[in-house]
C-alpha positions, 0 to 999 in steps of 0.5 A: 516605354514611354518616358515621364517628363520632368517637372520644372523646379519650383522658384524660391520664394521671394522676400516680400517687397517694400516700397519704402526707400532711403537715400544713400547718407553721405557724410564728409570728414575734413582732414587736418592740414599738415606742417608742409602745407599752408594753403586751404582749399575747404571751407567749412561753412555749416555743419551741413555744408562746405565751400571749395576755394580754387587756389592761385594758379588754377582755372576752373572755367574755360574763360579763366574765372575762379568759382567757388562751389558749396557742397551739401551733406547729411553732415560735415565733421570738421578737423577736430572731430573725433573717432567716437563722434563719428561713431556715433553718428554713422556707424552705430545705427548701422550695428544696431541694425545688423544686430536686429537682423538688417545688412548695412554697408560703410565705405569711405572714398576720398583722394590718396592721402584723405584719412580713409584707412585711419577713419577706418581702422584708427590709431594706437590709442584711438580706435577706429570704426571698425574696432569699435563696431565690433566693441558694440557688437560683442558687448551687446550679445556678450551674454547671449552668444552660442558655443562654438559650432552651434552655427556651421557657415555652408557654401551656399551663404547660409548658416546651419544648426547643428545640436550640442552632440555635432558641436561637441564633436566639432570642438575636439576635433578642433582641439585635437588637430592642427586646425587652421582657424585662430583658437581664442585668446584667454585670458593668460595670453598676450595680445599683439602690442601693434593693435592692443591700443587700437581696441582699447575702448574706454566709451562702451556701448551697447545696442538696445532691444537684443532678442534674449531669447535667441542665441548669437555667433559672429563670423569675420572674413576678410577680401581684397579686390586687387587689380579686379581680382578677389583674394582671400587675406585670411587664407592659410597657404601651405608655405613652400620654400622651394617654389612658393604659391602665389596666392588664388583669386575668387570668383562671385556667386548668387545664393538662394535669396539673390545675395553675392557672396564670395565663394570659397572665402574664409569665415572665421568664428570669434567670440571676443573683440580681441580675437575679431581684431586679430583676425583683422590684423592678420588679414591686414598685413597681407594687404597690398600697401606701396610707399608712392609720392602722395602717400607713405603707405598708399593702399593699391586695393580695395579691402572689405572687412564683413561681419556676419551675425547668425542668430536663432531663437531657443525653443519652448523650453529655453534650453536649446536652440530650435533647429529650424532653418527658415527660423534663422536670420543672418545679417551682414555688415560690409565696412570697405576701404576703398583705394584712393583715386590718383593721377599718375603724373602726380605719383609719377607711377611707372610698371606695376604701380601705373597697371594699379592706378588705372585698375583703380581709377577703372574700378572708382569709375565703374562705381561712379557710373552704376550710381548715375545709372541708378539715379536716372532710373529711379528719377525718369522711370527708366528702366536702363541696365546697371553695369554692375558686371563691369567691376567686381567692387560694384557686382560684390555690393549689387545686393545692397543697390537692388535689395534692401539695407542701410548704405552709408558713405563717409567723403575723406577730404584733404584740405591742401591745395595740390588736391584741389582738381581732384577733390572737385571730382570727388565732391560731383560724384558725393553730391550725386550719390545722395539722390540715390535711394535704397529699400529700407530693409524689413524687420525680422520675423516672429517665430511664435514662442512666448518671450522671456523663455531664457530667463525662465528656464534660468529661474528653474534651475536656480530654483533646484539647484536651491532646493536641492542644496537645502536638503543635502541631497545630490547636487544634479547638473544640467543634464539631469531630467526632470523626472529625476529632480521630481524623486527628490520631491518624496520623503527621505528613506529611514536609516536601515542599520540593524545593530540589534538582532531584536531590533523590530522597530527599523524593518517595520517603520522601512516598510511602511514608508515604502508601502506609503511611497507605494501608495503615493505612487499608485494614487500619482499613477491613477492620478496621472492616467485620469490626467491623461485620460482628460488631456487625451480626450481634450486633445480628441476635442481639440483635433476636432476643433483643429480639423474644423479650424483647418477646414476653414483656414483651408477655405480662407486660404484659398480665399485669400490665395485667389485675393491674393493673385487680384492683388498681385494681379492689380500691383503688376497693374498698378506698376506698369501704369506708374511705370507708364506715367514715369515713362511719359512723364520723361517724355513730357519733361523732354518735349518741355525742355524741347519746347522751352529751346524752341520757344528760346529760339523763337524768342532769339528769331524774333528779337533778331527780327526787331534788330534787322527791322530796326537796322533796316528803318535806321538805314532806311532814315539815313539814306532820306537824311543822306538824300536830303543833305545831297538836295541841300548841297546841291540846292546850295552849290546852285545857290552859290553858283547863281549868286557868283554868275549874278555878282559877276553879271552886275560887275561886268555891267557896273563896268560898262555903265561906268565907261558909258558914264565916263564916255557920256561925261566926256562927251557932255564936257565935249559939247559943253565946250563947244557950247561955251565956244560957241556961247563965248563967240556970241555973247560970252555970258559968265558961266556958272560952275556945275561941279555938283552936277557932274559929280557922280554919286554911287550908293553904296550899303552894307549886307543889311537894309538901311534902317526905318528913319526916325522923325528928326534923323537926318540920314533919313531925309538926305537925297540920294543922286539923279543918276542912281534913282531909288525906291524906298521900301514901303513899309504896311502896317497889318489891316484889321482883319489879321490881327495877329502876325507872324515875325518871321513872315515879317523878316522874310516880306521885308527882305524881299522888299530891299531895292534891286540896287541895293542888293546889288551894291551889297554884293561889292566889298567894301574896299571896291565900293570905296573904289568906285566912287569919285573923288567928289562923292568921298570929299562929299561925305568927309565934308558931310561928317565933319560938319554933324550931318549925322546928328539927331535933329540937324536940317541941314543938307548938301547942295547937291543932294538936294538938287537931286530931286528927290522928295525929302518928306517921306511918310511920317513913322511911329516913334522908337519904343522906349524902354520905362524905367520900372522894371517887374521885379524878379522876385515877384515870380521871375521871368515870363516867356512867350514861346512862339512855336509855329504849327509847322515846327517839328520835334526834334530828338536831339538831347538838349532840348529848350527848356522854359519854366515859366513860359506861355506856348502860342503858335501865332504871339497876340497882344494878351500874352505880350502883355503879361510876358517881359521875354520873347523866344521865336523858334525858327527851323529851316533846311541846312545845307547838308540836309539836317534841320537847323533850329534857331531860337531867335530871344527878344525883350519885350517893352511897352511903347508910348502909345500903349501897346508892347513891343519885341526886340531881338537881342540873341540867336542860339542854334540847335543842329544835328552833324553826323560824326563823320560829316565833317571832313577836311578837304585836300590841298589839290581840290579847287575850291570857290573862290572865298568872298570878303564881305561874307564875315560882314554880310552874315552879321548885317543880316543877323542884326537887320533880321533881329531888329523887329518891333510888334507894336499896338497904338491905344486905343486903335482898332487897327492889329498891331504893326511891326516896325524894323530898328537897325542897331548902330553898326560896329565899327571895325578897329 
């Protein structure tokens, strides 16, 4: 026998998908600050907006710095908002939509101690959300609700119509046993005094556009997740008094339609907001609460409070509700308070309380991570596994995240200092929750039927009722048929009493009102059989017509079946390729970012680069300044230990010229007295003393030339001694052929053009100079100022200076410039410069610079700019000992001499030089160093004065270039 296989059973049918999608509304509730506490931490900044300060004594980043944070939210409600505020704002759009068939979600989430459970549940005299949802809820289906057990909750998370018959019975069962669901309150009985404050609600509202053509029940259950167990808090457990039955935890399951739902969990029907109340209560002082060092009544788990409305439309006829199961719509509304997030070295928890902060902290965590999770995919495409399974809070409300509905989230914050840190946490995971996007969820079905079938079946039987009452007739119930009312509708019987045996008046009217009631009947048969002769044939025509319609709908179904497989066909299509572009546009977003810390990378390398090529070419120009200043050291070690070997050379031969001086005079005074001996033997002739001739005459100058003679200066005309010849320097004036000059040039030609002698004796100290000279030379030259040789215009010289045969008449020099009397006037324009800077100068990059505002730049100085100028400036550079450019600024006046031309004289030097820090060191006692020499002080400043005595002059009317002419100053004289 061959077995027949089993088909595979059939999927359920999915509810149609909607793209469009919502963010998660987060909302922030700022609790007011106690008595105990003084420091703030939140500021609220706008109504969307609040700012965080960090309290003393808290660090926030790693380098010790106070941040402050802005966090932003659908809303902010400050301290004195109230219950009915917030209300309105988040709750009530989602009871609109629960009574339009839509599931919502409302949880708070907050430190222990924020005000979740009073924003929840409220005070006496202020209710909370939830007593006033279900205030909205039953004001608004208040008339249209069903009787009890119309609505029968299965096991499978779905809600069964029973007709009036099974109501019924299900009513007196209930009445007659010892049920265990709460009865309903009447209005005789007593409300519990701990919650009848809570429900008072003075502002009713109501939801607007309520289907009047359906009927409404609403079930209540209420759960715990204590340490990620699920409780039943309106379970009735059999009490034993001997050994008592800890109370058993739930498991979760998936219905039909892709929903969690507890299985096995108490759903209790209410019909008025005081009996949902005091379920509520009743549940509620089950929950698990313990007195903790935060909190006086701290909840140790998380309660969910879930409303479930069934509602399903009436039939044609108004009466009844139609028994058709895809014709029901349950919706759900889930208000969870969840258990605060804690730290345990601040509740200080030990055993059983430590075990409940961590299941809820893990819980919390869980939460945190399903959210992040879902932001990741939603934002890059991915499609990573949400852990929904890792907690039973966030499995409970998966459907809310993948399926469809409104999810609403109200941050409880406690503004005090000691919640900042964890407060901080609390506002990340708020702040990353509103990227979240749930489906909207769609509108309801039509079931077809025409509106307004309640109100009408309501006006017919007011109608009756009516009529019936007018005619005195039987008043009929509800129940009554409508052929029964229709009877009524036939003329009134006659009175049928005989009181008289004659009488033939009452039988004859009785018969002929039946016979016309027969008639009416019979013509209301024909009537009806031709009525239903026409309506059957009509419905022949259109069974007809409905065939060929069917038929035809048949073909457009199957049209649109194939129509439909290419569209579905082109979303799974359409949906990989979006799927795709997501994927690679994450990847291009990553290859971005990589290519954004390559190019960081480089930009970091590149600039490491320029740094190491600028500290290569710094150390490159320090090691040629260092190389330089070792040349310029050694060039002036060299320097000075030629000019000392040359000092002591031409010591050592002034020594021995002055013994064979000394050796030659006494050999001359030998034979002078062997010749007088002899001389005085033969004719003994008077002698003429030749005391000015042995006088020896040692020429000794200053570090400076001897100045240019003026015409009339007696100086310049005196003799210099026989035995010391000179050559005096010749001075040359510039040919035609250059007619410009350089002044440094000039100094240095003139320099080099000094007599040997009188460098060498500028290399003895004044002191030793005066020691070599004999006495004759010193009473000479006492004589010689006592008597004003030194006076302008005096011809008179000594004897012996001009037995020296020397020619006294030298060449005959221009005359000094003199200074006019009148003056440029500053006023007129100021001062005029002329810059002389030499082409070989070189730019220095030193900070302070020279600068000249009224300046005339030349590189060679030529007559025409000394004409229109009143100041001269020479820059001078040359190479210093350690190697560093030295600038010298050598300043001069300009003046007009008597034959025409202008001429420069030197009044002031500046220096512009460049030391490195460390250059300057002193130098230890031990080291030897060279032998210090008198006349430096003095020589420096002769040369100076010598080098900054030059004149530039131009005759008029000569074709010659201008000349230069040297003018020493007056020496100073040392005190």
């Amino acid at each position: 026998m061959k077995t027949t296989r089993l088909q595979t059973p059939r999927r359920p049918v999915k509810k149609p998908s909607n793209n469009l999608k919502d963010p998660v509304g987060v909302y922030c509730r700022i609790r007011p600050l106690t008595s105990e506490d003084t420091e703030c931490c939140v500021e609220l900044i706008s109504n969307t907006t609040i700012q965080l300060h960090p309290p003393d004594g808290i660090k926030v980043n790693r380098n010790g710095e106070f941040k402050e944070m802005q966090y932003s939210f659908k809303e902010v409600f400050g301290t004195f908002t109230t219950q009915k505020e917030l209300f309105d704002v988040v709750a009530r759009p989602l009871v609109e939509d629960l009574i339009h068939g839509k599931n919502g979600l409302l949880f708070t989430y907050g430190v222990t101690g924020s005000g979740k459970t009073h924003t929840m549940t409220g005070s006496p005299g202020d209710g909370g959300l939830l007593p006033r949802c279900l205030d909205m809820i039953f004001c608004s289906i208040g008339p249209f609700q069903a009787k009890r057990f119309v609505f029968k909750p299965d096991d499978k998370n779905t809600m069964e119509v029973q007709g009036d018959v099974d109501a019924l019975l299900e009513r007196q069962k209930r009445d007659a046993q010892s049920s265990t669901i709460p009865k309903s309150l009447s209005s005789k009985h007593k409300m519990d005094p701990e919650f009848a404050d809570m429900i008072t609600v003075p502002e009713h509202c109501k939801a607007e556009r309520v289907d009047e053509d359906s009927v409404y029940s609403l079930f209540v259950s209420y759960i715990e997740i204590y340490n990620n167990y699920l409780y039943d808090l309106l379970e009735e457990i059999p009490q034993d008094p001997i050994k008592p039955k800890p109370p058993q935890s739930k498991i979760l399951r998936e219905d039909s339609n892709h929903n969690m739902y507890v299985a096995g969990c108490t759903e209790v029907e209410v019909k008025s907001t005081e009996e949902a109340f005091e379920v509520f209560w009743k549940g509620q002082k089950k929950r698990r609460i313990a007195n903790t060092t935060l909190n006086r009544e701290s909840s140790r788990s998380h309660s969910v409070f879930i409303i479930k409305l069934a509602q399903a439309p009436l039939d044609a006829d108004g009466d009844n509700v139609l028994q058709a199961k895809d014709q029901t719509i349950v919706s759900q509304l889930s208000l969870v308070d969840l258990a605060g997030s804690e730290r345990t070295n601040r509740t200080k928890a030990e055993g059983s309380r430590l075990r409940e902060a961590g299941n809820i902290n893990q819980s919390l965590m869980t939460l945190r991570t399903c959210i992040e999770v879902l932001r990741e995919n939603q934002m890059y495409g991915t499609n990573k596994m949400v852990p929904y399974r890792d907690s039973k809070l966030t499995h409970l409300f998966k459907n809310y995240f993948d399926g469809e509905g409104k999810v609403r989230m109200i941050v409880c914050v406690n503004p005090k200092a000691d919640d900042y840190e964890e407060t901080l946490l609390v506002m990340r995971f708020a702040e990353m929750t509103q990227e979240v996007e749930v489906a909207r969820p769609v509108d309801k079905p039509i079931c077809g039927l025409t509106p307004g079938r309640r109100y009408r079946n309501q006006a017919f039987k007011e109608e009756l009722t009516r009529k019936l009452e007018l005619r005195g007739g039987p008043m009929y119930g509800e129940d009554s048929s409508t052929a029964e009312a229709l009877l009524q509708s036939f003329a009134s019987l006659p009175s049928v009493e005989i009181t008289d045996p004659n009488d033939e008046q009452t039988l004859p009217r009785l018969i002929e009102c039946l016979e016309q009631r027969y008639k009416i009947r019979q013509m209301a048969a024909e009537e009806m059989k031709k009525t239903v002769n026409a309506i059957r044939g009509m419905i022949h025509d259109w069974d007809s017509k409905f065939a060929a319609k069917d038929n035809y709908i048949q073909d457009q179904q199957e049209k649109l079946l194939e129509k439909d497989r290419f569209l579905n066909g082109q979303k799974a299509e359409t949906e990989r390729l979006e799927k795709k572009v997501k994927t690679l546009e994450y990847k291009i977003e990553i290859l971005q970012k990589t290519a954004n810390i390559y190019e960081e990378d480089k930009r970091a390398l590149q600039q490491e680069l320029e740094e190491r090529d600028q500290k290569l070419h710094r150390e490159l120009s320090d090691k040629r300044r260092l190389e330089q200043r070792m040349q310029g050291v050694m060039t002036d070690t060299k320097m000075k230990w030629e000019k000392e070997c040359e000092r002591r050379v031409q010591a050592k031969q002034l020594e021995m010229q002055n013994k064979l001086w000394v050796k030659d005079e006494k050999l001359k005074q030998l034979k002078a007295i062997v010749a007088e001996a002899r001389t005085d033997r033969a004719e003994k002739p008077e002698r003429t003393p030749r005391e000015n001739d042995k006088k020896v005459h040692v020429h000794v100058r200053s570090a400076s030339p001897p100045s240019v003679p003026f015409p009339g200066n007696s100086l310049a005309s005196q003799p210099i001694s026989q035995n010391c010849p000179v050559s005096r320097p010749q001075l040359h004036r510039r040919s035609n052929s250059c007619s410009t000059i350089s002044v440094a040039s000039c100094i240095s030609e003139w320099e080099q053009k000094t007599p040997e002698w009188n460098r060498n004796g500028s290399a003895l100290p004044k002191n030793k100079r005066r020691l070599l000279e004999t006495p004759q030379v010193r009473d000479s030259n006492f004589q010689e100022r006592r008597q004003g040789v030194n006076k302008l215009g005096s011809g008179k010289v000594n004897g012996h200076r001009r037995e020296g045969g020397v020619d006294q008449d030298g060449p005959q020099r221009n005359a000094p410039p003199v200074r006019l009397r009148h003056r440029r006037s500053r006023s007129a324009g100021g001062e005029r410069w002329v810059d002389h800077k030499p082409v070989g100068s070189v730019e220095t990059d030193t900070v302070l610079q020279p600068h000249i505002p009224n300046a005339i730049t030349v590189a060679v100085p030529n007559e025409k700019a000394l004409a229109k100028c009143d100041k001269y400036i020479l820059t001078h550079q040359e190479l210093a000992s350690d190697g560093e450019i030295e600038t010298k600024l050598i300043k001069g006046e300009v003046y007009k001499t008597r034959g025409g031309g202008q001429a420069v004289q030197f009044t002031d030097i500046e220096k512009l030089k460049q030391e490195a820090p460390g250059s300057t060191r002193k130098r230890r006692s031990s080291q030897s160093a060279p032998p210090q020499q008198e006349e430096t002080t003095e020589s420096e400043w002769t040369d100076v004065e010598t080098r900054c005595s030059v004149a530039v002059e131009m005759k008029a009317g000569s074709n010659f270039g201008p000349g230069y002419q040297h003018h020493a100053q007056p020496k100073r004289r040392k005190p």
